[in-house]
N, C-alpha and C positions, 0 to 999 in steps of 0.2 A: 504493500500500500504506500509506502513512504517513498518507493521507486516512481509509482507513479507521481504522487502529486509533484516529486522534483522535477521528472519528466515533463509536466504540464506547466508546470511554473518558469524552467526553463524556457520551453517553447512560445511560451506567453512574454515571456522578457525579450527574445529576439524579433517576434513581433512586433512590440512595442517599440525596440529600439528604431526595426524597419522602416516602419510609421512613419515615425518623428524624425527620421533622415529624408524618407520619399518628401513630406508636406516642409520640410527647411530650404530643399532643393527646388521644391516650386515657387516659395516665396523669395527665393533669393533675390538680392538684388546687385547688381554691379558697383565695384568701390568705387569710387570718384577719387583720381587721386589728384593731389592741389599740384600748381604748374609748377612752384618752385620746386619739388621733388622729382617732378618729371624733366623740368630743363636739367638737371646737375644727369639723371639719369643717361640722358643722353651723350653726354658728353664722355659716357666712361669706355675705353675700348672694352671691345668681347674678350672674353676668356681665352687663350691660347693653347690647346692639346701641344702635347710631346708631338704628336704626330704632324702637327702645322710647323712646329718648330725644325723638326726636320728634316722637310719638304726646303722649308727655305734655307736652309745650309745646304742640301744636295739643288738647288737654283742657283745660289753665289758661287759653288764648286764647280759648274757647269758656265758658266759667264765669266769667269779669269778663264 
């Protein structure tokens, strides 16, 4: 008996959690971000992989 009610309690908690993620995802709304954060963002280079790096070592080795 106490298999079950955990059983049921369980399944009723991931329900519930379901729920109330499906209905937050419909009311979502888009952040507004303010311009001063977004100009500074822009300005900053992208990230650099190992592998973009190199890429441009074997381009400079190929041009001398």
């Amino acid at each position: 008996m106490n298999m079950i009610i955990l059983a049921l309690s369980t399944l009723s908690a991931f329900l519930l959690g379901s729920w109330v993620t499906y209905r937050a995802m419909q009311n979502k709304s888009s952040i507004q971000i303010p311009q001063i954060i977004k100009d500074t963002t822009d300005d900053l280079p992208g990230p650099i992989s190992p592998y973009e790096e190199q890429e441009k070592a074997r381009r400079i080795k190929v041009k001398i």
